[in-house]
N, C-alpha and C positions, 0 to 999 in steps of 0.2 A: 537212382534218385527219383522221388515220386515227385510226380508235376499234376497238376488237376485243371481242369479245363473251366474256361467261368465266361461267361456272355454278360451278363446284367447280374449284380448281387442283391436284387428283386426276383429276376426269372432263377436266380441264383446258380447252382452250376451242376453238373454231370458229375456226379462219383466216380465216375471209373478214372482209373489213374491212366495216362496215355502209356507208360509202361505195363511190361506183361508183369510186373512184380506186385503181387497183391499185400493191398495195410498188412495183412495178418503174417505173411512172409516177411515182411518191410521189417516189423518192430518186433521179430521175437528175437533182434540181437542187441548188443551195443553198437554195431556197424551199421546196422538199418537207421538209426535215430540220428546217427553223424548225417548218414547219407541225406536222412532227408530234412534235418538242417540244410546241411549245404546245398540241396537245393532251393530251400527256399532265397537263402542269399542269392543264388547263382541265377534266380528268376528277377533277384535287385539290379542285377548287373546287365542285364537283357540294353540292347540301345534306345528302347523308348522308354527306357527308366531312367535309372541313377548311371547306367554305361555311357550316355549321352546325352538325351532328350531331357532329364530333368535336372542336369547341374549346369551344364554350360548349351542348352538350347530353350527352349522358349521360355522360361522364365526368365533368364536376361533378357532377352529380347521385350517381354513385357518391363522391365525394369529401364528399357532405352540403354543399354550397357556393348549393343551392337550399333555401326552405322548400317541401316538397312533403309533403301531410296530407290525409287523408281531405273532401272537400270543397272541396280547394284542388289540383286535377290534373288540368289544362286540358291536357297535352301526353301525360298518359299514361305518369307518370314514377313513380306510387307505388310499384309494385311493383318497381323497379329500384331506387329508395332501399331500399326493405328487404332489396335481393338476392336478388330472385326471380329466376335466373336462366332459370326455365320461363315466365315471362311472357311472351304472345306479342308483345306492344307491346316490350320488347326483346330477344326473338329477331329479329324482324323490324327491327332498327336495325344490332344488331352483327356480323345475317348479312350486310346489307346494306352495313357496310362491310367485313366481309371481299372481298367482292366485289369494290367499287371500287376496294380495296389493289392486290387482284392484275390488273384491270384497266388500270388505270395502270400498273404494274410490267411486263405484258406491252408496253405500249408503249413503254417505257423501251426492255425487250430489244429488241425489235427495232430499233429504231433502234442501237442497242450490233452487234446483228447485221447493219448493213448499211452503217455507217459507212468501217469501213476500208478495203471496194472502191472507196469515190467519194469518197475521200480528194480526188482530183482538182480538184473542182467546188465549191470552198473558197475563199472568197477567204482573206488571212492571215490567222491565228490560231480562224477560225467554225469549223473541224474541230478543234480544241482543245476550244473553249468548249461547242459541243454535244455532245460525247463527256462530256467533264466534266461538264455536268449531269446529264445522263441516268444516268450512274453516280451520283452524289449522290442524283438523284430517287430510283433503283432501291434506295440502301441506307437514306436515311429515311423512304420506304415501310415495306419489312421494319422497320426499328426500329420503326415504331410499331402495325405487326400483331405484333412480339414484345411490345412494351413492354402489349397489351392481350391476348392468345390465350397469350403463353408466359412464361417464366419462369426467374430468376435466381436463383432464392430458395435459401437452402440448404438450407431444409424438402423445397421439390423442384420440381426444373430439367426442365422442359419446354419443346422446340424448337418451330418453324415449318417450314413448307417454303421456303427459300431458292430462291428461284428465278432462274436465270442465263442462261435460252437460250429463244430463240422456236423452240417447238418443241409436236406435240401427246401428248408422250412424260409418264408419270407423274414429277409431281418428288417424290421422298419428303423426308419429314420428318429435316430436321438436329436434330442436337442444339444446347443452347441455346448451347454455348458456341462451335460452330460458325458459328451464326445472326451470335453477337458476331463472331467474325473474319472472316464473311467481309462484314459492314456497315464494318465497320475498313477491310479490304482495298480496296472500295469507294470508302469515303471518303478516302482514303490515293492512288488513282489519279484520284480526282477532283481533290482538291488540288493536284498535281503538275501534271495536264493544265491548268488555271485557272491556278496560279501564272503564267506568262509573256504572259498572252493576257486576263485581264478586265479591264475598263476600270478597274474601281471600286477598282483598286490605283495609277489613278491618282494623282498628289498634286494634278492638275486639278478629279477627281474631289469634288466637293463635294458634301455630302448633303445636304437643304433639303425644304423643300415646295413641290409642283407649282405651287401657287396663290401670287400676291401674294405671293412672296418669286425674287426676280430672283439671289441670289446661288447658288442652286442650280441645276449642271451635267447632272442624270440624264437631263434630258430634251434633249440638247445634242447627242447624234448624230447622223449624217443616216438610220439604218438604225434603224426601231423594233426589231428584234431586239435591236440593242445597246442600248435607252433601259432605264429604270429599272432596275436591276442587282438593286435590291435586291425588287422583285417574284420574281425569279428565285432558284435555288440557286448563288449567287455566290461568292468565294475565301472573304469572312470567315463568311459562313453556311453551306461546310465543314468551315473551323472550328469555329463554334461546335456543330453537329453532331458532330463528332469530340469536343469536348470532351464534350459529354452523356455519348455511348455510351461513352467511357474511364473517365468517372465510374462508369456504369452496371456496368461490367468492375472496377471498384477499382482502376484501373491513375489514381492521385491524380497520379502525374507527367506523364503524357503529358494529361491532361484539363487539367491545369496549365500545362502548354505551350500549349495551345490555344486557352484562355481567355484566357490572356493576351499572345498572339499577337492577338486582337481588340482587346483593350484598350489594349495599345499602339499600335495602328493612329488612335487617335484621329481613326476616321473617322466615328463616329458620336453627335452630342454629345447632352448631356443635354438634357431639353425646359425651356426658360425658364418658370419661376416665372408671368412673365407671361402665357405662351399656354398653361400649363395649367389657371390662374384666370379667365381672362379673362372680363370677363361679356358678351361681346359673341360670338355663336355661331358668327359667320363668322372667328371669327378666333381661338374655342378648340379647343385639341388636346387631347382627355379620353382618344387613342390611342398619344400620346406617338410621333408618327411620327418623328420624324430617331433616335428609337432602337433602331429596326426594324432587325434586321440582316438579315432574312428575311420576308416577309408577303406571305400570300393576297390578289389582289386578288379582289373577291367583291361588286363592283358590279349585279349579277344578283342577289344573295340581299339586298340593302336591305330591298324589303318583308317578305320573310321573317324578316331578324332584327330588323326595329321591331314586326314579330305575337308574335316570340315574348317580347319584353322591356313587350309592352302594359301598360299603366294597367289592372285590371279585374279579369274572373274570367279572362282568355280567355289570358293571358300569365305568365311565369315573374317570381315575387318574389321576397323575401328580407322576413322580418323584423325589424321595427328592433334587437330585441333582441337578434337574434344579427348583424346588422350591427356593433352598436356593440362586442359582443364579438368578432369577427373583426377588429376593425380597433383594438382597445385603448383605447378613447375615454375613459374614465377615468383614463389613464395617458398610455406614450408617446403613441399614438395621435391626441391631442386636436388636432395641428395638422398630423393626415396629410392631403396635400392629394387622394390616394385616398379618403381618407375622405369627404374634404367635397364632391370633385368629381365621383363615379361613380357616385354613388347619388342621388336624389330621394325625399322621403318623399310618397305621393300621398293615400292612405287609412288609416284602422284600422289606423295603426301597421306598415304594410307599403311596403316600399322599391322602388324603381325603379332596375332597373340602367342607366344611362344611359353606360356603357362606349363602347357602339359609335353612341353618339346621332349623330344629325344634325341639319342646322339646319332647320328645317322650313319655313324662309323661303328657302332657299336655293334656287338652281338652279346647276346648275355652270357657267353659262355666264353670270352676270350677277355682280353686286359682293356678293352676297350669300354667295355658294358656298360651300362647306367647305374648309378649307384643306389637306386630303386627298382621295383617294377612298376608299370604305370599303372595307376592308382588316382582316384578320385577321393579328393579330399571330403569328406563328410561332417565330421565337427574337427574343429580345431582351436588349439591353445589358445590364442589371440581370442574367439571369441567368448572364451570364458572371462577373460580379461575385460572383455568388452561389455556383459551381462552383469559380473561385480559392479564395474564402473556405474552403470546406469540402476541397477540394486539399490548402491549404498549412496547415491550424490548425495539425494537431503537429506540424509541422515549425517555423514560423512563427507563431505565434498571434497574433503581434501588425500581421503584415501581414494576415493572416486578419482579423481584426477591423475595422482600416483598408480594405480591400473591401467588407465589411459594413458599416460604419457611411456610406460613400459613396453606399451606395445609399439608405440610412435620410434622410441629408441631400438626399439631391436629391427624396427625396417630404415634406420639411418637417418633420423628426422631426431635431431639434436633440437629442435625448438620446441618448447615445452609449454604445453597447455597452463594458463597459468588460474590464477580467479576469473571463474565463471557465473552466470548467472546458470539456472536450467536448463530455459530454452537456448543461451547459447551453446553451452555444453552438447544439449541435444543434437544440433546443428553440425557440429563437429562432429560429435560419434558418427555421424549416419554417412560421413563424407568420406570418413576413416574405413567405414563398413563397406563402402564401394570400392575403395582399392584395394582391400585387404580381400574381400569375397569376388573379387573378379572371377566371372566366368567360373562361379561352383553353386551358381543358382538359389543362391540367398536374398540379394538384397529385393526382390519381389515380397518378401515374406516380410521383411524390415517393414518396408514401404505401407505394406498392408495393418501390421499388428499399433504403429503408429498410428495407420491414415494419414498419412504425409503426403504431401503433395512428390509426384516424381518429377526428377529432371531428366531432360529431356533432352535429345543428342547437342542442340543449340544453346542448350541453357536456360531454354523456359522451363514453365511450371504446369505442370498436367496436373490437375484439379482432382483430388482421391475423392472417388465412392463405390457404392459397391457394385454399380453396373461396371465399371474395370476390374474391383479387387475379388469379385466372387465369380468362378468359373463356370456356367452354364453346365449340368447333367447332362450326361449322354439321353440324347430322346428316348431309348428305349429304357432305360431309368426311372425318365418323366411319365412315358407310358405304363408302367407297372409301379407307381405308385411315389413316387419324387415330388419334389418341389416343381 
């Protein structure tokens, strides 16, 4: 697996691959281009990426979605809850994914750079499918070093360095709206390439869990390259990718297309009633996998994110009280099965995120096992639901509504959003987007693409702009030529 080394995507980075296996050995097979796919995902899964650090670590935490207090800040998070962006405990996070962004994305390119000579050495349709990823990989990469480093805002638009070529030539800095088109562009050639060639457009193609459920197909190829589609950036999680960043652009119609381009695919069903309650551990989903359109496998980071969600002083909580107020337990809420199934209260009125639990009796290889592997949610079903909904209100409102309230019902919230105004509506979505994206590093990105004010562990209002929503460059960035 080729890995490349990168400091600053200004100083830009060292060629040599830290393996002894050189490009030109790498890509004279079909096995060399899987290989070094798979690392570039396997460099997404790293802990200061998407393994940890960027779904359920400092981005909630900017989101206020942790209790972190004087006394209570085992991970080194208070001062990033207050927006210190001179703290060195999150300099040293946010540098460090900047890094990994553009690491991965160098891999992308070169694979993008070396694809169409050994077009050759293909069997059908795997010069498709890894071309196509690898652009996919390369533009929600950049989306989510823009969606954190740059900005949309109409206060004030600030680019990225988009980066398109394995090269050790300076890439300067695009504008933001650039950044959007050419992630479009991207995703737009990756789509087209995957259309005729992913399996998971089969109508064979059945979605399931790995474990003790025989009716699911993903793992049914004889080529693990082609097994689990949905670990990978697959057709309908370019989709739902395009749908975000169209939304992100306010282009409501082509996001709208996108989203429900997934939806009608009804490849991916909602999780039974029964395996999200289940009180039997080997056989509850508290991850809602069959509605995974896209997700990190991150079997490497288990101990790591059962340390950081620990019982104690040593691990990340949440208070009940602002539990039961995040989750409206007074009201709708009372019969959100998020509510009842994600959380554990352990001590002194402090909660236990039990999102990504495991069965602690389990082994994956005996009757016990988890009916998953652990896995990080990336896009999922409900938020396409949730992108229609806000698409189509004014145009629609009442099919807006009916998206919305399908997601409300299938986490157990029988009360039904009914006439809205916009901004009521809107109010609602963003509320529904906090329970539903708990702890998978989204709702930062909500908060921002609005400018909404965030709520705050007590229930105040934290006032948006872009000295919070726009993340400081690494200095040495700044020094060779940044903002």
């Amino acid at each position: 697996m080729l890995a490349c080394t990168l400091g600053s995507c200004k100083k830009w980075l060292d060629l040599q691959p830290e393996t002894e296996i050189s490009k030109d050995e790498l890509f004279k097979t079909e096995a060399g281009f899987f290989e070094a796919l798979n690392g570039a995902y396997t460099k997404c899964t790293e802990e200061g990426l998407y393994g940890l650090e960027l779904t359920m670590g400092f981005p909630e935490v900017l989101a206020q979605n942790y209790t972190v207090e004087q006394g209570n800040d085992p991970k080194g998070y208070l001062q990033t809850a207050q927006y210190n962006y001179k703290d060195g405990n999150f300099i040293n996070r946010k540098d460090n994914a900047w890094r990994t962004f553009y690491n991965a994305i160098v891999n992308s390119n070169l694979i993008i750079s070396e694809i169409d000579a050994k077009k050759n050495v293909f069997n059908p349709g795997n010069y498709e499918l890894v071309k196509g990823e690898a652009f996919a990989l390369r533009a929600f990469l950049h989306f989510d070093v823009f969606r954190l480093f740059g900005s949309n805002l109409a206060a004030k638009k600030v680019g990225i360095p988009y980066v398109t070529a394995y090269s050790n030539k300076v890439t300067p800095t695009a504008s933001a709206d650039e950044v959007l088109n050419n992630i479009v562009k991207d995703l737009e050639q990756a789509k087209v390439l995957l259309k005729g060639v992913d399996s998971i457009l089969s109508a064979t193609y059945k979605v399931g869990y790995p474990v003790a459920d025989d009716s699911a197909t993903e793992t049914s190829s004889k080529s693990l390259f082609l097994q689990n589609r949905r670990h990978r950036l697959n057709y309908y999680a370019v989709c739902g990718e395009l749908a975000r960043v169209y939304l992100y652009k306010n282009d409501k119609q082509n996001a709208l297309l996108n989203a429900e381009e997934v939806i009608a695919s009804k490849k991916f069903p909602w999780v039974k009633t029964v395996d999200f309650i289940s009180v039997k551990p080997e056989e509850k989903d508290v991850i809602l996998y069959p509605e995974l359109i896209f997700m990190w496998p991150v079997q490497e980071r288990t101990s790591a994110i059962f340390n950081f969600f620990q019982t104690g002083p040593g691990g990340i909580q949440l208070k009940e009280t602002t539990y039961k107020s995040i989750y409206e337990s007074g009201s709708v809420g009372a019969e959100d099965n998020r509510y009842k199934h994600w959380f554990s209260i352990f001590d002194q009125n402090f909660m236990r995120i039990m999102k990504y639990a495991r069965n602690p009796n389990g082994d994956e290889d005996d009757q016990f096992a988890n009916r998953y592997p652990q896995v990080v949610p990336a896009i999922r079903l409900s938020e396409m639901y949730y992108i229609a909904a806000e698409a189509s209100f004014e145009s629609n409102p009442a099919k807006a509504l009916d998206y919305f309230n399908t997601v409300r019902m299938n986490r157990g919230i029988g009360t039904k959003l009914n006439t809205a105004s916009y901004a009521t509506f809107m109010d609602e979505l963003v509320k529904e987007a906090r329970k539903e994206f708990y702890a998978e590093g989204q709702l930062f990105y909500l908060y921002k693409r609005l400018n909404r004010s965030i709520v705050g562990q007590l229930g105040n209002q934290i006032a948006p702009s872009p000295e919070i929503f726009i993340l400081p460059l690494p200095n040495d960035e700044i020094e060779f030529g940044g903002r």
